[in-house]
C-alpha positions as CSV (number, residue, x, y, z in Angstrom):
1,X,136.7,13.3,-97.3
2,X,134.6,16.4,-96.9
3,X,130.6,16.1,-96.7
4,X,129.8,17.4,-99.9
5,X,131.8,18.9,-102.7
6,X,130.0,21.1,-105.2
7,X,131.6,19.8,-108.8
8,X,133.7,16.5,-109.0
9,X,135.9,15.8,-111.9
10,X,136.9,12.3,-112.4
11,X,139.5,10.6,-114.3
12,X,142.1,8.1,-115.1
13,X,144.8,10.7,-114.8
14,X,144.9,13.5,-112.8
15,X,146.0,16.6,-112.6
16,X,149.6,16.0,-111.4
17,X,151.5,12.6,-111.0
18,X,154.3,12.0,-108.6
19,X,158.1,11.5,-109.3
20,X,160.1,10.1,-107.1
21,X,163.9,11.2,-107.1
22,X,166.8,11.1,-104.6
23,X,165.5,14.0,-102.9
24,X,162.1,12.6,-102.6
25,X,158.9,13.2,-104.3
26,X,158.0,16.1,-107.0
27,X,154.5,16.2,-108.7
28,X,154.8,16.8,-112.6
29,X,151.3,18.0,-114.3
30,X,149.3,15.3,-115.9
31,X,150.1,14.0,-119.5
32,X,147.2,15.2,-122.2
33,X,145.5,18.1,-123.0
34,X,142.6,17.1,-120.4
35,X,144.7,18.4,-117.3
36,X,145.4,21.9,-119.2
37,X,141.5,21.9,-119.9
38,X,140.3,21.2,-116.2
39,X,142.4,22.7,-114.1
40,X,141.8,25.8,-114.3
41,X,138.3,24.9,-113.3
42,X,139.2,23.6,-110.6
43,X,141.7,26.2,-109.5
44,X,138.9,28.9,-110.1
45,X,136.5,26.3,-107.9
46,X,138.7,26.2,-105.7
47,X,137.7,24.2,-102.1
48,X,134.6,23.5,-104.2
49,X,136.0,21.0,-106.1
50,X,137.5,17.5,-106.2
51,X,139.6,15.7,-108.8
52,X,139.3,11.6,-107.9
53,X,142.2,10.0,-110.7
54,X,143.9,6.3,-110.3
55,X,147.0,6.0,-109.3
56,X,148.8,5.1,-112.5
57,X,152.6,4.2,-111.5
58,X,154.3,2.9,-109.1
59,X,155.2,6.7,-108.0
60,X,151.6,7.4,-107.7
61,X,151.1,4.4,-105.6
62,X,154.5,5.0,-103.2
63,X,153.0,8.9,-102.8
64,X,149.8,7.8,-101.9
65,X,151.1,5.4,-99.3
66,X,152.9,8.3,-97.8
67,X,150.1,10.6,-97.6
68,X,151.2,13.2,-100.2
69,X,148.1,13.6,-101.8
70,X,146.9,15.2,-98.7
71,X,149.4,18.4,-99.7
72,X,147.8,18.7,-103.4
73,X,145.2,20.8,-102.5
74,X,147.7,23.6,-100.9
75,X,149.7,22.9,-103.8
76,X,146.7,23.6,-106.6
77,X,144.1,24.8,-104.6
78,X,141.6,22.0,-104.6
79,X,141.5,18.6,-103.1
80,X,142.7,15.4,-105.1
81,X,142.1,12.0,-104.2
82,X,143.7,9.1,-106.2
83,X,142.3,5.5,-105.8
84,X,145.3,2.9,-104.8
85,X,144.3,0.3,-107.9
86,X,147.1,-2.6,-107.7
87,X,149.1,-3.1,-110.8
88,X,147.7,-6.4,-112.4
89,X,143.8,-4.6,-112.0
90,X,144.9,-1.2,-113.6
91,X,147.3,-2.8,-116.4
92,X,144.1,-5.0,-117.7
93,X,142.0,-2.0,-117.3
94,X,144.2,0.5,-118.9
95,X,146.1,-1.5,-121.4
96,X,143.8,-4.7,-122.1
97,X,140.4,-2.9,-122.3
98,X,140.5,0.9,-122.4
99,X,143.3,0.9,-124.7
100,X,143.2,-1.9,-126.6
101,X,139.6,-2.5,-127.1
102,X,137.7,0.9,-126.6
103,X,140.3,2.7,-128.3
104,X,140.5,0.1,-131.1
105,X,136.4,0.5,-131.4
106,X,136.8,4.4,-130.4
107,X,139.0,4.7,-133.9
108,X,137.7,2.0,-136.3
109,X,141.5,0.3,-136.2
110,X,139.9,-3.7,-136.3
111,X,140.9,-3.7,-140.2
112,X,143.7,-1.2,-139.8
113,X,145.4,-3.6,-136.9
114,X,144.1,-6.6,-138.4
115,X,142.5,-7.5,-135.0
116,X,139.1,-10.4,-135.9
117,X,138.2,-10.6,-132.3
118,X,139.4,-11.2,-128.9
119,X,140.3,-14.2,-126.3
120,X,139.4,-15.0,-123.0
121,X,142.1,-13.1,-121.6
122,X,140.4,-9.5,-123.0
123,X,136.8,-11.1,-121.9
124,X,137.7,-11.9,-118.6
125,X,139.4,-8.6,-118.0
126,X,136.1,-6.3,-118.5
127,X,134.9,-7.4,-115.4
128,X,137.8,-8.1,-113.5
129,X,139.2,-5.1,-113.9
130,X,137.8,-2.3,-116.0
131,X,133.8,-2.9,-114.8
132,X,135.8,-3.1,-111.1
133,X,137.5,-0.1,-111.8
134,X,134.7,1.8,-112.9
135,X,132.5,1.0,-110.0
136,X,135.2,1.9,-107.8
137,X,135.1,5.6,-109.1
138,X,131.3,5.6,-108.8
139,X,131.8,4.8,-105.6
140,X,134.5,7.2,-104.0
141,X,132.5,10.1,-106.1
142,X,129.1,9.5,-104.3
143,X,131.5,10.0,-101.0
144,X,132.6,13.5,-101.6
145,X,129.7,14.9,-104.3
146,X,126.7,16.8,-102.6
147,X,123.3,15.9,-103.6
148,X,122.5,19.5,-105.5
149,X,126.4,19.2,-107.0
150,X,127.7,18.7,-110.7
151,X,129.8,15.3,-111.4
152,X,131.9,15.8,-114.8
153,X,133.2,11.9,-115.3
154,X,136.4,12.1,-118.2
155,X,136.7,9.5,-121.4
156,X,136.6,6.1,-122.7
157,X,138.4,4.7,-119.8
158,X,135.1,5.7,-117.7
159,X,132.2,5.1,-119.7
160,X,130.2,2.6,-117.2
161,X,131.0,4.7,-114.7
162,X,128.1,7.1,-114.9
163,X,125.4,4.2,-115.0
164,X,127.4,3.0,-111.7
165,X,126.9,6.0,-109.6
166,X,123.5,6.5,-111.4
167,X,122.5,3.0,-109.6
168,X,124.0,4.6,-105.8
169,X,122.7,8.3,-106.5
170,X,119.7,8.3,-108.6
171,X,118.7,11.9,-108.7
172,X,122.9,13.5,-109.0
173,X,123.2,15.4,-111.9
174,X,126.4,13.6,-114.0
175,X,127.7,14.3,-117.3
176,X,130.1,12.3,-119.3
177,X,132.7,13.7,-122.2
178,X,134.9,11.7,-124.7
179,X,137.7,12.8,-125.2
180,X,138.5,10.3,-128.1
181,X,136.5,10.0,-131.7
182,X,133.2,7.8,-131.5
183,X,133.4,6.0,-134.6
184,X,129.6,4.4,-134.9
185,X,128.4,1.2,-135.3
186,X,130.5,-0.4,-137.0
187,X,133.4,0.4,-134.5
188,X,131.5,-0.6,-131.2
189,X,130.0,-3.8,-132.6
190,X,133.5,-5.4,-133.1
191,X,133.7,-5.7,-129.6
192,X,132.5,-9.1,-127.9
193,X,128.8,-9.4,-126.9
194,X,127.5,-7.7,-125.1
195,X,129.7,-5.2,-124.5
196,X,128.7,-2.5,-126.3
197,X,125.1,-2.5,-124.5
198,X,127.0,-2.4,-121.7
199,X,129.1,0.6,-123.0
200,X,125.8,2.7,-124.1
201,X,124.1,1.5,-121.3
202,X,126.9,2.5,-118.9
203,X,127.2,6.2,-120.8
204,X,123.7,6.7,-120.5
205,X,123.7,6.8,-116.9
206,X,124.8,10.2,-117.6
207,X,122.4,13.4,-117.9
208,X,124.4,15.4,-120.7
209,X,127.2,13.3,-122.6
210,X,130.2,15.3,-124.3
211,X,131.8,15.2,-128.1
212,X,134.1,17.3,-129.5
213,X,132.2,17.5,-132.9
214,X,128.8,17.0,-134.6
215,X,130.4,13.5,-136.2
216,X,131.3,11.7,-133.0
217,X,127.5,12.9,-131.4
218,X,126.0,11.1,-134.4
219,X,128.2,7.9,-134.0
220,X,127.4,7.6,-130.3
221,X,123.4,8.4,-131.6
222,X,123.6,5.3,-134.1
223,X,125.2,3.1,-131.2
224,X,122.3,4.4,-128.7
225,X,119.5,3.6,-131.6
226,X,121.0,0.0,-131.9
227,X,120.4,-0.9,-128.6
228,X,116.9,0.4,-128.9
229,X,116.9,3.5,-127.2
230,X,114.8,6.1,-128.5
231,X,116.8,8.8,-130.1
232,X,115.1,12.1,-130.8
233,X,118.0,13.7,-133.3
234,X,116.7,17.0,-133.9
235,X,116.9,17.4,-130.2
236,X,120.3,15.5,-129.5
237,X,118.0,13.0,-127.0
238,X,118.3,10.0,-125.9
239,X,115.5,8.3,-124.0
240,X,116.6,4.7,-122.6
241,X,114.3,3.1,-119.8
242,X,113.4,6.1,-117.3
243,X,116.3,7.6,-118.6
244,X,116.8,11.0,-120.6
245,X,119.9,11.9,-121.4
246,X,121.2,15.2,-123.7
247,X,124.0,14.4,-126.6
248,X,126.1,17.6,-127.3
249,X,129.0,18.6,-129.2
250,X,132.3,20.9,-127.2
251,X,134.7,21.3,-129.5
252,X,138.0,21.4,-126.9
253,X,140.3,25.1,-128.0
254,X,143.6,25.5,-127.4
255,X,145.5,28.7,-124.9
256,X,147.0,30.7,-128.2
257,X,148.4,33.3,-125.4
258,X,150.2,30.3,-123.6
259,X,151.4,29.0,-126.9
260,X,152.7,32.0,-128.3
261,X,154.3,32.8,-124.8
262,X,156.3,29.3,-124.6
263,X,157.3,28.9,-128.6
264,X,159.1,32.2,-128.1
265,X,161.2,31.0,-125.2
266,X,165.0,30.4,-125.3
267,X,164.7,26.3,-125.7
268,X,161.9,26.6,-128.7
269,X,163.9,28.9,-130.5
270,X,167.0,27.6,-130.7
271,X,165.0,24.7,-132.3
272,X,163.4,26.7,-134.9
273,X,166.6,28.3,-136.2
274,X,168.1,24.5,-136.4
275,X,165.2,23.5,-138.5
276,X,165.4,26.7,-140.4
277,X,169.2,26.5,-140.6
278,X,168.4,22.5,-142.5
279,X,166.1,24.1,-145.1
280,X,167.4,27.7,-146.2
281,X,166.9,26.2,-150.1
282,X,163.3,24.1,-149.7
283,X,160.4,24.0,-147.9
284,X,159.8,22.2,-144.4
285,X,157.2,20.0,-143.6
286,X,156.3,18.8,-140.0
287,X,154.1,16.2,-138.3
288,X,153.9,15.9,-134.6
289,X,152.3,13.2,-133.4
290,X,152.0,10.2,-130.7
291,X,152.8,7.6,-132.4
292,X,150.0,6.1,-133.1
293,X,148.2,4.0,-135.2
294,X,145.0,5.9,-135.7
295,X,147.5,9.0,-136.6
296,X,148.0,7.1,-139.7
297,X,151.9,8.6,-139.8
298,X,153.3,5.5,-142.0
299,X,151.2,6.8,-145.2
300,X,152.2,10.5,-144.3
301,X,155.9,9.5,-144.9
302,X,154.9,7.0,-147.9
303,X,153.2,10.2,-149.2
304,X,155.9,12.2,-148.8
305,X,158.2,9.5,-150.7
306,X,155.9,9.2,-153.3
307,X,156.1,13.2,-153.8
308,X,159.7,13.3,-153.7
309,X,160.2,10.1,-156.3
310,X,158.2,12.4,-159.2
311,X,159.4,15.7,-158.5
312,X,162.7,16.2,-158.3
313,X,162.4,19.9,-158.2
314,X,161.2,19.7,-154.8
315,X,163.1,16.3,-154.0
316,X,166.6,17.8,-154.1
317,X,165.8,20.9,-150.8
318,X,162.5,19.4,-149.5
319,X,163.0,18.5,-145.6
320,X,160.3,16.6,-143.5
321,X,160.8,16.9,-139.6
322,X,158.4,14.6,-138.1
323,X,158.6,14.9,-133.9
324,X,156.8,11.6,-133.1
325,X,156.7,9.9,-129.7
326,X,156.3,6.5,-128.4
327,X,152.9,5.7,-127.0
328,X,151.6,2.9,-125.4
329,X,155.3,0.9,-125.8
330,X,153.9,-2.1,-123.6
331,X,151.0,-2.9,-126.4
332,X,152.2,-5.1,-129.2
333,X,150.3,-3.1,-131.4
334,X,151.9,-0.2,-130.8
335,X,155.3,-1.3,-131.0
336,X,154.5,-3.1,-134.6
337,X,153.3,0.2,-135.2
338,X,156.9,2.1,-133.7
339,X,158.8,-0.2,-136.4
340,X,156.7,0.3,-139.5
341,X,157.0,4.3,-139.0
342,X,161.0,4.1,-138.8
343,X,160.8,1.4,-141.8
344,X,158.7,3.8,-143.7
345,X,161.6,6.9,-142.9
346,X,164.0,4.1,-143.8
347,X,162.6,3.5,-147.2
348,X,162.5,7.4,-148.3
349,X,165.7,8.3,-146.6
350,X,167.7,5.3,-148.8
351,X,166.2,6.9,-151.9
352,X,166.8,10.7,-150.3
353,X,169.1,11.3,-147.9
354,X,168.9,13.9,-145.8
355,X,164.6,14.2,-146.4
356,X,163.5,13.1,-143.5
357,X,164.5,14.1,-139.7
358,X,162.5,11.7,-137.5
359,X,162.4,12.8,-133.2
360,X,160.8,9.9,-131.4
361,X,161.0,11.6,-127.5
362,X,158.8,13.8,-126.1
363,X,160.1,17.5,-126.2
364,X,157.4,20.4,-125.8
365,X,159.7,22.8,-126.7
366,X,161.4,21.2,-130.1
367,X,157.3,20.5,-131.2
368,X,157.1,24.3,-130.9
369,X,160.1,25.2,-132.5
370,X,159.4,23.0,-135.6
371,X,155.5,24.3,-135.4
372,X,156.6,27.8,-135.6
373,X,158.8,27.7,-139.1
374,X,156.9,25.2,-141.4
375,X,155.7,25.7,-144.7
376,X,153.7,22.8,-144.7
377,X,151.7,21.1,-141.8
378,X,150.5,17.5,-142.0
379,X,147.6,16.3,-139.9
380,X,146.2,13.3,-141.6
381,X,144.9,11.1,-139.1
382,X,142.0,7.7,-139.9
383,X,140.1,9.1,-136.9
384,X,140.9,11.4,-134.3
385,X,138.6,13.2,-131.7
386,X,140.0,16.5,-132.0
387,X,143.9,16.5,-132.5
388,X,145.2,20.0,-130.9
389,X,148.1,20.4,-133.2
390,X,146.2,21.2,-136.4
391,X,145.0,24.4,-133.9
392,X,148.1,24.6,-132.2
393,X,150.6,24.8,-135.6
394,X,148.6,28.1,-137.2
395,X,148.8,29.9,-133.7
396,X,152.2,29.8,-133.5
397,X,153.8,29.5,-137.1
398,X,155.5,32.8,-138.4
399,X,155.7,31.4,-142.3
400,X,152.0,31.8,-143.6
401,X,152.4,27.6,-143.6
402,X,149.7,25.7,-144.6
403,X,147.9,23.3,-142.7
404,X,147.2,19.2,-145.2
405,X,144.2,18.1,-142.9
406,X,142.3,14.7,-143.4
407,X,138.8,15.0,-142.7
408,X,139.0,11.8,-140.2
409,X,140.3,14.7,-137.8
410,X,138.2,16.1,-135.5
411,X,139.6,19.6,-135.9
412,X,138.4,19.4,-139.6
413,X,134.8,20.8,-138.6
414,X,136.5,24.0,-137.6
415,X,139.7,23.8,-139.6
416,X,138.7,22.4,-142.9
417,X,137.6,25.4,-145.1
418,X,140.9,26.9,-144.9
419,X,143.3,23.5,-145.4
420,X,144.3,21.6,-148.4
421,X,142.0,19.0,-147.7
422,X,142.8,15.2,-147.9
423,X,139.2,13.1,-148.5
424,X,140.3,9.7,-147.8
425,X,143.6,9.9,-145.6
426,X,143.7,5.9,-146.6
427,X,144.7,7.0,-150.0
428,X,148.5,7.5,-150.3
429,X,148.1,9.0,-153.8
430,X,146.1,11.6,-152.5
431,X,147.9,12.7,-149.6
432,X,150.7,13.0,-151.8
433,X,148.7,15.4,-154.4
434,X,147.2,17.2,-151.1
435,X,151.2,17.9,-149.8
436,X,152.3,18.8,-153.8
437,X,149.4,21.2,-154.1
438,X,150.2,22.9,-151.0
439,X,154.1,23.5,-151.7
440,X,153.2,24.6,-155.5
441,X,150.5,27.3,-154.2
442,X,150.8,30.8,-154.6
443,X,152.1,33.3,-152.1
444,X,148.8,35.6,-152.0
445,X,146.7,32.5,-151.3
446,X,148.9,30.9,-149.1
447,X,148.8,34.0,-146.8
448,X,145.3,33.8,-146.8
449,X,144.6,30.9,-146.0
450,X,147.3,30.8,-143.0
451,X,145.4,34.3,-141.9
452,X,141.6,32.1,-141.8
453,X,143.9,29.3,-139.6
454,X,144.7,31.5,-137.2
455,X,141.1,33.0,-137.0
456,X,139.5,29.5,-137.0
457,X,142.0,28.3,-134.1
458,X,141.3,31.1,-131.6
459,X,138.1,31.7,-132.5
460,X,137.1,31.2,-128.9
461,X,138.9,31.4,-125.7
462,X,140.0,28.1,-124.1
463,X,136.9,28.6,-120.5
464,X,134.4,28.3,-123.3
465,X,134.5,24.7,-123.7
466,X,134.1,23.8,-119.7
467,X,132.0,27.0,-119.4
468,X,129.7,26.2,-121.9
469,X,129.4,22.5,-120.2
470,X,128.5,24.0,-116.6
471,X,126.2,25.9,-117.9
472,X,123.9,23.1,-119.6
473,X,124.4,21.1,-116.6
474,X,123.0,23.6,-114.3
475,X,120.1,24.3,-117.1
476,X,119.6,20.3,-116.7
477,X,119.9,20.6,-112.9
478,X,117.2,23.2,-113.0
479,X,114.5,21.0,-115.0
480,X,115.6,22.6,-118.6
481,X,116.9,21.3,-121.9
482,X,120.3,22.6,-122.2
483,X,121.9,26.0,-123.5
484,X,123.6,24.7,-126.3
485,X,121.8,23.7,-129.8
486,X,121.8,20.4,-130.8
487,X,124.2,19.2,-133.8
């Protein structure tokens, strides 16, 4: 590892992950929007920055062994290390704690999922595994990070992390970002004492800490008051112990050049005139979505249903394509949650055929194609921290569609003026009114509102969300509060 390394990004996934085929190994880029945020960074860094990620398959692991990790940084430009966590660890970190029960708190999903509380088993594993995991990247950081250089630690699957290395390197300047909603109090005090002390605590280790909007700063504000910290909100401070740490929102943007670019290729196209070749008589409607409980797709296609079953004007050539891919298939939550969304296409398709065109496998280039010819655009999630695709669908759609957004969604601080707005995304009823008023409205006002999406979505280029971040950091670094206003 090199002496010192001037910015060090950390997280569960990397930038790439191996593939191993009869030939050998291949590197595909990293699943999520957080690799298409950071790597360009890095790129731009250059031999001046690090990426430490876990190995997360066994692919990872086998190219690890062989030393191929050594060749990413010809391959990108900048050095990645992955840490060789053994199957068992990383699978109760991952799966029992950072998905199940941060995520779960993260989202507010204890009523939704009908989850009281949690055994042994999940107890056990936050030290076992997740607090071991955790330490582990505060360790292998404070290798390669120089004393006078920035640390950027990534999401929920990290959050004691920054406390850790705080404890090795007391005077490195570390931020933290989630990546995920923060849903408050009464998310975080679900979990089993006294974890979420130990999940403030842990964040607070941390100089600046990173939302994507004013809501999910003030959650994580309400969490830090609870466990006394003093929390100065006009300021977005948090003073815990010794400790000060600035609370700021970054709302993540999307690469409308990129998007533009790819949605016009061959593959994207010949999806779009399917989809268009379906509806010539109705409007389309599209979701696209992991599927995911805090996505709340089950009541978008009960609200769809409901729609169809009292106008059957729009119920004979209305057409719903919903591109919605498995996540998280080894969590019985999530494959409950797999069968109640095809039950719920099951139930509107016996009473109208045709309605409903459900994809459940990842395809980039189908998303785009469906994204650029809808009329309507559903985005109605319980919680989310940002969700791209309510961005992503205006930038790219050629139809003046309009975008049905729940305010649980991030994106609604920068989206909301200009979409048919759902209030309570629990409410069926009212998704259903949200999705009838947007197919009855008006050609002049549906152009003008699909003109302020486009404006809202690219309203900044994607470097200002990591630029902006760097340049509080080093503000912090020098003594100073940071650049950007509080929420």
């Amino acid at each position: 590892m090199d002496e010192g390394t001037g910015v060090v990004i950390a997280s569960n996934r990397g930038p790439v992950s191996f593939v191993k085929g009869p030939d050998g190994f291949s590197t595909t880029r990293g699943a999520g929007g957080l690799a298409g945020a950071l790597d360009p960074v890095a790129r731009q860094l250059g031999h001046d920055a690090v990426w430490i990620s876990a190995t997360t398959s066994d692919d990872d692991r086998d190219a690890l062994h062989a030393g191929l990790c050594d060749g990413l940084e010809r391959e990108l430009g900048y050095a990645v290390y992955m840490l060789d966590i053994d199957k068992e660890t990383y699978k109760k970190y991952y799966d029992t704690v950072s998905n199940r029960m941060l995520w779960f708190a993260n989202h507010c999903l204890w009523d939704e999922l009908g989850i009281d509380g949690f055994g042994e088993e999940e107890i056990a594993a936050w030290d076992a595994a997740y607090e071991q995991v955790n330490r582990r990247f505060a360790a292998a950081v404070s290798e390669v990070a120089s004393p006078g250089g920035l640390v950027l630690f990534q999401d929920y699957h990290l959050y004691t992390a920054p406390g850790h290395l705080r404890s090795i390197r007391p005077d490195q300047v570390i931020f933290h970002f989630t990546h995920s909603s923060f849903c408050s109090v009464e998310g975080l005090d679900r979990l089993p004492k006294p974890l979420p002390k130990r999940v403030i605590e842990g964040m607070l280790g941390a100089d600046l800490l990173g939302f994507h909007v004013a809501q999910w700063v003030h959650g994580f504000l309400d969490c830090a008051e609870r466990i006394g910290a003093r929390v100065d909100r006009a300021r977005g401070r948090v003073d815990h112990g010794d400790r000060t740490t600035w609370v700021r929102e970054y709302p993540i943007q999307v690469d409308a050049g990129f998007l533009r670019q790819r949605s016009r290729q061959v593959h994207a196209t010949e999806w779009a005139n399917r989809f268009l070749d379906r509806t010539r008589k109705g409007p389309l409607l599209v979701r696209a979505d992991r599927s995911e409980p805090s996505k709340n797709i089950v009541r978008g296609f009960e609200a769809f249903g409901m729609l169809l079953d009292r106008r059957p004007d729009i119920a004979k050539d209305a057409r719903f394509v919903a591109c919605v891919y498995p996540s998280r298939q080894s969590m019985p939550e999530y494959q409950r949650y797999t069968r109640s969304i095809k039950e719920a296409v099951a139930s509107v398709v016996a009473r109208h055929p045709g309605s409903i065109e459900l994809f459940m496998e990842d395809d980039f280039d189908r998303t785009l194609g469906a994204l650029r010819v809808y009329d309507v655009l559903l985005v109605n999630p319980i919680m989310d921290g940002m969700n791209l695709v309510a961005k992503e669908g205006p930038i790219v759609n050629e139809r003046d569609g309009l975008l049905v957004l729940s305010t649980g969604a991030g994106s609604f601080e920068e989206m909301g003026d200009a979409s048919i707005q759902i209030e309570d995304p629990l409410d069926v009823t009212a998704t259903a009114a949200a999705l009838e008023r947007a197919l009855d409205m008006e050609a002049d006002e549906r152009s003008k509102r699909a003109e302020a999406l486009r404006r809202s979505a690219q309203a900044r280029e994607p470097a200002w969300w990591i630029d902006t971040q760097l340049a509080d950091l080093e503000a912090i670094a020098a003594g100073d509060e940071p650049l950007t206003p509080p929420c």
